[in-house]
C-alpha positions in Angstrom: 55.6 -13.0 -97.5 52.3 -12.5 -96.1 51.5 -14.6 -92.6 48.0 -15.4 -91.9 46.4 -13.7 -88.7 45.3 -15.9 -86.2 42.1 -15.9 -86.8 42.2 -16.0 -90.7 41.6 -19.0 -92.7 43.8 -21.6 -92.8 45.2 -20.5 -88.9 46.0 -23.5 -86.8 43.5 -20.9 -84.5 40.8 -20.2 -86.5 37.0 -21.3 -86.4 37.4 -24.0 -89.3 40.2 -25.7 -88.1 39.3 -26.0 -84.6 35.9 -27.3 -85.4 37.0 -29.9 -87.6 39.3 -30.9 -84.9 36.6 -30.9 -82.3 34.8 -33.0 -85.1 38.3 -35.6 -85.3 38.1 -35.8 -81.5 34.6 -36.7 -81.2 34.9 -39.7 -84.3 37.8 -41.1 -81.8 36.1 -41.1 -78.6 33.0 -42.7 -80.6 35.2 -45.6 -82.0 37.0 -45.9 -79.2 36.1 -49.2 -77.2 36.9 -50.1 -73.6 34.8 -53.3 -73.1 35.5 -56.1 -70.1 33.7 -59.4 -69.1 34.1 -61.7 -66.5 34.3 -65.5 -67.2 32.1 -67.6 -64.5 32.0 -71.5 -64.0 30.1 -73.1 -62.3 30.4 -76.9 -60.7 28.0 -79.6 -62.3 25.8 -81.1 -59.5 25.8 -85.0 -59.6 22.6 -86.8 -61.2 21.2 -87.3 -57.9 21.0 -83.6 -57.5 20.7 -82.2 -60.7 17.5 -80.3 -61.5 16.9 -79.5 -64.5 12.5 -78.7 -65.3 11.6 -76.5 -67.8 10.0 -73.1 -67.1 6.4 -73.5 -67.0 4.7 -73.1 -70.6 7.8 -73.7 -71.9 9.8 -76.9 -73.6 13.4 -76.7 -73.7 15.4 -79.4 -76.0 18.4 -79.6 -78.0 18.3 -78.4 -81.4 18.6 -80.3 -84.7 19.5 -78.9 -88.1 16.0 -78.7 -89.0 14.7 -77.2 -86.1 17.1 -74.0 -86.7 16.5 -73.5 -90.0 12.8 -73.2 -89.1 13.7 -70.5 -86.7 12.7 -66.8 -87.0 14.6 -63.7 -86.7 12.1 -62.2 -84.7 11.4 -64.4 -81.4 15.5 -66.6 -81.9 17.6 -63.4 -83.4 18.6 -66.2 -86.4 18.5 -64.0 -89.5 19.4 -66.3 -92.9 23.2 -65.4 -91.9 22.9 -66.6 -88.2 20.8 -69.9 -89.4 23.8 -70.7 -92.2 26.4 -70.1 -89.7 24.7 -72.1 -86.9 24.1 -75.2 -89.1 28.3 -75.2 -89.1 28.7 -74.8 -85.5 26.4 -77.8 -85.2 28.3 -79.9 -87.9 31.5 -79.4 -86.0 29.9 -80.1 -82.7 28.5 -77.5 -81.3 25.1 -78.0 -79.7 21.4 -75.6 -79.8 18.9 -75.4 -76.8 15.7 -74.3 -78.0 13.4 -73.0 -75.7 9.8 -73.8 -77.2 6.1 -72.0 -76.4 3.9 -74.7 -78.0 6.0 -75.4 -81.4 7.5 -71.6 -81.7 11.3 -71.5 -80.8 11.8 -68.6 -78.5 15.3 -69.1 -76.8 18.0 -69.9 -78.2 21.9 -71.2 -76.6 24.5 -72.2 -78.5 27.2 -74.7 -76.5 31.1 -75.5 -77.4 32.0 -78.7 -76.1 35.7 -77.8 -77.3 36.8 -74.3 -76.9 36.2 -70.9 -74.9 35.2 -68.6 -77.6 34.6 -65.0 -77.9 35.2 -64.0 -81.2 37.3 -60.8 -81.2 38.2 -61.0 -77.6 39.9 -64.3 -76.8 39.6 -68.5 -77.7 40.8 -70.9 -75.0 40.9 -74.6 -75.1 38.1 -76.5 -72.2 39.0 -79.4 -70.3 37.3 -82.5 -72.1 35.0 -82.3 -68.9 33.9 -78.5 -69.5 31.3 -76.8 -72.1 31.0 -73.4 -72.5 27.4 -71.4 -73.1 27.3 -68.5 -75.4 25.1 -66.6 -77.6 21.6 -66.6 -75.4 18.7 -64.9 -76.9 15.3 -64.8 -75.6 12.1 -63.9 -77.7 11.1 -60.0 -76.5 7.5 -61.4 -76.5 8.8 -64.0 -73.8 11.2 -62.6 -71.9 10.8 -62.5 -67.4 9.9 -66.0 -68.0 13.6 -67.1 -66.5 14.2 -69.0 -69.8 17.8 -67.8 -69.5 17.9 -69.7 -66.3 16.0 -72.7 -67.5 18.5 -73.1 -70.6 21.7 -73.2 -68.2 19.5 -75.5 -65.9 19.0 -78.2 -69.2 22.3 -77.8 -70.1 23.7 -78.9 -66.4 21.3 -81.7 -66.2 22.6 -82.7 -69.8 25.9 -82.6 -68.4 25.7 -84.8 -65.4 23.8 -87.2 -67.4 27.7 -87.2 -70.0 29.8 -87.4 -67.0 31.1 -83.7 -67.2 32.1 -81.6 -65.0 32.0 -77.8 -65.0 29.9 -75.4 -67.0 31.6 -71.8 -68.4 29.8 -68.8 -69.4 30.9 -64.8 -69.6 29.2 -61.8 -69.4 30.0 -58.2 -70.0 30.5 -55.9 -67.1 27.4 -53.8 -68.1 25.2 -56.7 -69.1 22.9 -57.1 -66.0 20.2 -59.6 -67.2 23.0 -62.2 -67.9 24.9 -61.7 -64.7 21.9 -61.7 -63.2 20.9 -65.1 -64.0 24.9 -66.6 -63.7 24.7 -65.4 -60.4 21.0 -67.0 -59.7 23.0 -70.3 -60.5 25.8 -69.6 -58.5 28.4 -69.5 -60.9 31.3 -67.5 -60.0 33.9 -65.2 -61.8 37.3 -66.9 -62.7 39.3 -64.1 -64.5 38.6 -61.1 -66.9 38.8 -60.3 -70.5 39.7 -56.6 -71.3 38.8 -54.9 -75.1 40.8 -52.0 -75.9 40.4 -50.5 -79.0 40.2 -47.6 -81.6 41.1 -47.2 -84.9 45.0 -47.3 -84.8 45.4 -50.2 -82.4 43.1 -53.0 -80.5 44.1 -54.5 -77.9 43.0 -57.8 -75.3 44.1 -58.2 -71.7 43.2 -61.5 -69.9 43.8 -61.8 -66.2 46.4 -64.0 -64.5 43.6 -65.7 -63.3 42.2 -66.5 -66.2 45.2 -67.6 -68.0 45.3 -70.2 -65.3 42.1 -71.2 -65.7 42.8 -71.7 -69.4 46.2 -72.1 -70.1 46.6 -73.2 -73.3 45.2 -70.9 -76.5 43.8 -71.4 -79.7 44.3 -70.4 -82.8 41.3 -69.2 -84.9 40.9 -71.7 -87.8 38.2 -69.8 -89.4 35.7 -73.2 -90.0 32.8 -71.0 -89.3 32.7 -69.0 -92.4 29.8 -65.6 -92.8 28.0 -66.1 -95.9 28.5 -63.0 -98.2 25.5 -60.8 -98.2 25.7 -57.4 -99.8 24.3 -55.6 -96.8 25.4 -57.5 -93.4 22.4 -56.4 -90.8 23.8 -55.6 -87.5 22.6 -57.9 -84.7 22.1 -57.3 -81.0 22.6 -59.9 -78.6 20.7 -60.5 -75.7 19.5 -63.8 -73.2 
């Protein structure tokens, strides 16, 4: 029986094999994920001392049904998709800043008055005196103006005006703008989420810390549902 030489076709050692394994390695290493964030809180100063203002040449106000569905993908992130899925968050409670120049929305913060919730990475019941800030975007036109800042700002003064108590937010590791203005507020880090993933097995560590934080976890229910669309458009998330 003839054995093939080690350099002949079909060899564990030759050219084609060991580039299409070089090709199998380098698929892996792109799929695989190794993402962590930090959750930050951050005390809600009494009414007395709550300051809230908006950013000059700005508005900021909650957001009403109407007011999303006039927003554009451009200047809120809010394709058709994002709009349908946000007018379900706000039916089950969930709340909208808008940031405003003149009548234009270009910020955009969503709030959960119920639940510490990163899809994919973890979902955490609040205290009934917390809310938890998530999916900022600001208009690239606009952005520098602190509007970031100025959202978490309304949303504390909004706060001490209910009686509440403590305001939660996360950011990934990398993600400098948004740590950047957490930290300009003086929220500080109360536990990590780890991501680990590739495509055999995923994975999500949470700290000790953070499990204290937030003992008790949720189940998804899956009440937000994506509308069916034959070619989903990847989005990019940024305050």
């Amino acid at each position: 029986m003839a054995q093939s030489s080690p350099g002949s076709p079909g060899s564990p050692r030759s050219p084609g094999a060991l580039g299409r394994a070089r090709k199998l390695l380098g698929r892996v290493r792109r799929r695989f994920v190794y993402d962590v964030y930090d959750v930050f809180v951050r005390p809600v100063p009494p009414p007395s001392e709550a300051v809230g203002g908006d950013p000059p040449g700005y508005r900021l106000t909650w957001g009403t049904p109407e007011d999303l569905a006039r927003c554009t993908p451009f200047h809120t992130e809010l394709d058709e998709r994002e709009r349908d899925e946000g007018a379900q968050r706000l039916a089950l409670g969930h709340r909208l800043v808008l940031g405003r120049h003149g009548e234009l929305a270009v910020f955009t913060m969503w709030v959960n008055p119920r639940n510490l919730n990163v899809p994919g990475l973890l979902k955490r019941r609040l205290a009934p005196e917390q809310w938890f800030i998530y999916k900022a975007f600001t208009s690239p036109e606009h952005r520098g103006k602190k509007l970031y800042e100025g959202g978490m700002r309304f949303v504390l003064a909004e706060m001490a005006r209910a009686g509440k108590r403590e305001l939660v937010g996360y950011a990934h590791v990398k993600k400098d703008v948004s740590r950047k203005g957490l930290a300009a507020l003086a929220f500080g880090s109360v536990g990590r989420a780890t991501l680990i993933a590739n495509p055999l097995f995923r994975r999500v560590r949470l700290s000790r810390e953070l499990v204290a934080r937030f003992p008790e976890a949720v189940p998804r229910t899956g009440a937000v549902r994506a509308r069916v669309r034959p070619e989903p458009v990847p989005q990019v998330n940024a305050p």
